[in-house]
N, C-alpha and C positions, 0 to 999 in steps of 0.2 A: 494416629492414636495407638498407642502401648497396652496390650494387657498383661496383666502379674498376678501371676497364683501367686498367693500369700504362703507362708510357712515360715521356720525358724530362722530362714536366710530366704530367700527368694527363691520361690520353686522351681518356677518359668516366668519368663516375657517374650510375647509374639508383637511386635509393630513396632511403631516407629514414636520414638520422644525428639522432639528439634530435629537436628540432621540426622539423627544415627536410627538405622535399623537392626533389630534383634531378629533373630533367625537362631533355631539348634536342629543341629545334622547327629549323624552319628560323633563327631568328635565333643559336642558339647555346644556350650552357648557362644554366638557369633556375634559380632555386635561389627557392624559395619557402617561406614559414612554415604547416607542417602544422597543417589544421584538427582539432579534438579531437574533434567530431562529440559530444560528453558532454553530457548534457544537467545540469542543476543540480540536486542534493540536498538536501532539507530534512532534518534534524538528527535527525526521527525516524526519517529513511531510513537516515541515516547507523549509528544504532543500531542497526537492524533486519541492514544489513549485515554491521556488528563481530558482532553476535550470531552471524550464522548461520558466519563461519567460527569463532567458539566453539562453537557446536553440533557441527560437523564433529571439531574436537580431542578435546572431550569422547565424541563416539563410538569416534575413534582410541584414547581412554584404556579402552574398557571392554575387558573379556576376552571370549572366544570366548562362555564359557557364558551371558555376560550378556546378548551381542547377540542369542545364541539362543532370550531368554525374549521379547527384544522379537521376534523374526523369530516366535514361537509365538504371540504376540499378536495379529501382524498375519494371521495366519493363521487366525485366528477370529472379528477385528473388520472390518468394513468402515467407511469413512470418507466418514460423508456434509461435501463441504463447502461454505462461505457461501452458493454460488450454487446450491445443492441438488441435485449431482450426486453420486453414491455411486459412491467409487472405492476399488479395492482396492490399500493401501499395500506398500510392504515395511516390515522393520521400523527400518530408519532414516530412509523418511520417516513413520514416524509417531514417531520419536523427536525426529523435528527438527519437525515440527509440532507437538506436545506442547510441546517444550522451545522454539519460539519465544515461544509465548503464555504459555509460562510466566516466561520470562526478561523480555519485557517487567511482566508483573503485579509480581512477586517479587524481579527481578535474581539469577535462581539457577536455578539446575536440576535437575532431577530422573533421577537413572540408572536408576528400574525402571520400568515400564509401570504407568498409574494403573487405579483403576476405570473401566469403560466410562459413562462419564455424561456426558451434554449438558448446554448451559444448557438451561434454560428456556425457555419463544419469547416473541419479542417484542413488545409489540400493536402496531401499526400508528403511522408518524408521518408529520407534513407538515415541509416545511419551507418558509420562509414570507420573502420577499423585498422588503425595501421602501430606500425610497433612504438610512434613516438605520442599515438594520440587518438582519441573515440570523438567523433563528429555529430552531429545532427544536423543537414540539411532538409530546406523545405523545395518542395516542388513550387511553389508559388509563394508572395510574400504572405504574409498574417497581418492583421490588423489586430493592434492590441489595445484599442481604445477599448472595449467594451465585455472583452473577455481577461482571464486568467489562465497560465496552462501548467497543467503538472504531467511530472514526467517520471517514468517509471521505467528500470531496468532489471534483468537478470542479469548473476553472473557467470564466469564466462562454461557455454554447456557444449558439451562434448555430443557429437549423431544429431541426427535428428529430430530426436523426440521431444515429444511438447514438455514445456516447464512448469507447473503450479506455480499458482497465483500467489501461492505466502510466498515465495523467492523472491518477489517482486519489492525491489526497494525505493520508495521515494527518493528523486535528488533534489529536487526544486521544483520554485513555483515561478513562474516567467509574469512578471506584473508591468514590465515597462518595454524590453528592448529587444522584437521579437524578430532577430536578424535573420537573413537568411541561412546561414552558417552559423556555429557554435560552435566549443566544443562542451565537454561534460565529463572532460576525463576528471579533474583531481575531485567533485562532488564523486562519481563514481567510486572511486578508490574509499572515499567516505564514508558510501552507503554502506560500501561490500565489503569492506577493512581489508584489501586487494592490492599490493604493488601494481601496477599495469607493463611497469619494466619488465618486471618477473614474471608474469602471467604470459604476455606478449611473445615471450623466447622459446615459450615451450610448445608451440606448434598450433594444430589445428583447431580453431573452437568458433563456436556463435554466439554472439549476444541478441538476446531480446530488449525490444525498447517500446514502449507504450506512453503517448502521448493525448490527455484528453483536454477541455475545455469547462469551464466554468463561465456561466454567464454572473458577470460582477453584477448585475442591477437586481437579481435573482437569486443567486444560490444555486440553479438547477444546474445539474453537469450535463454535456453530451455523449455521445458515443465516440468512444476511444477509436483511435488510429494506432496501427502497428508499424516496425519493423525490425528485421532482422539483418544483423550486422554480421559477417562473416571475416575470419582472421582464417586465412587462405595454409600462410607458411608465415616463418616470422620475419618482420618487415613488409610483407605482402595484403594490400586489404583489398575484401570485396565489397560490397552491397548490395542488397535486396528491396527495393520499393515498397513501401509499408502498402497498407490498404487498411479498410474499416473491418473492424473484428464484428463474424454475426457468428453466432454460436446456437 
């Protein structure tokens, strides 16, 4: 919002009308195009988004009694979640956590509170870095009859220091064909809007990769597995064996 002393012409304006901001320094009145400060969404984000204000709706649409069996629910269940902290919900966020992972598995939702069941855990995986190509290997096979997995990457980070969690980009959801090997490069290049040719040439870096579980009969997600992916020199890849993130 814009303010304007009044007078014969316009005295002053301080703030912002649409994109442009007003600002006066000593030269006079400045009128500049506001920065969005937004940063870019990939399309799974974009869904993830639309979902939760339908989440929100569809809580709007239940009756008192209904909210009350979820608020009785959360009242009993606690929620351990991906990064294996156990926290105690109310009952709309455990309706909107339910009904996120549901909406994406399903494109639907669910209005009563499920059985309390987890996926199953995950065995352990590397991911595996080289100049023509990003891998996911499992330590053991998966069974995907009964679970969902999404997966999750940074791009690529320079030392060792940990990454924040908004960096974290969805690639996909694994619903039928949980091979032992993959890869994940051209969904990567997706997420991150990233050549992997070009990135690949210019030397030393790490990728993060986070893999959790979704129990399909449920909703409830598990505690994520990690790992780290290392790009040694170019053409050269290393691996790090994930483990369970406890925080």
């Amino acid at each position: 919002m814009a303010t304007v002393t009044p007078g014969s012409t316009i005295g002053d304006i301080n703030g912002s009308i649409g994109s442009v901001t007003f600002s006066r320094n000593r030269s006079g009145l400045i009128a500049k195009n506001k920065l969005s400060g937004k940063k870019s969404t990939t399309q799974k984000q974009k869904i993830f988004l639309q979902s939760d204000i339908a989440i929100i709706n569809e809580w709007n649409k239940l009756l008192l009694a209904e909210k009350e069996i979820w608020n009785d629910y959360a009242d009993i269940h606690t929620k351990t979640n991906r990064f294996g902290k156990v926290k105690k919900l109310t009952g709309f966020n455990w309706f909107k956590s339910v009904n996120t992972s549901w909406f994406y598995v399903y494109g639907s939702y669910i209005l009563i509170p499920p059985s309390y069941a987890y996926p199953n855990f995950l065995p352990t995986f590397s991911i595996s870095l080289t100049s023509e190509d990003i891998v996911i290997n499992w330590s053991n096979p998966v069974n995907p009859a009964d679970i969902s997995l999404f997966i999750y990457t940074t791009p690529p980070i320079k030392g060792t220091s940990r990454y924040s969690a908004a960096n974290y980009r969805l690639l996909r959801k694994l619903t039928i064909d949980f091979s032992n090997s993959f890869s994940i490069l051209s969904e990567w290049e997706q997420a991150h809007g990233i050549n992997w040719s070009e990135v690949s040439a210019s030397g030393k870096f790490l990728i993060n990769a986070e893999i959790f579980a979704i129990n399909k009969s449920t909703g409830i997600t598990g505690t994520a597995m990690t790992a780290v992916g290392a790009l040694v020199q170019s053409g050269i890849g290393a691996e790090i064996v994930g483990s369970t993130i406890i925080q």
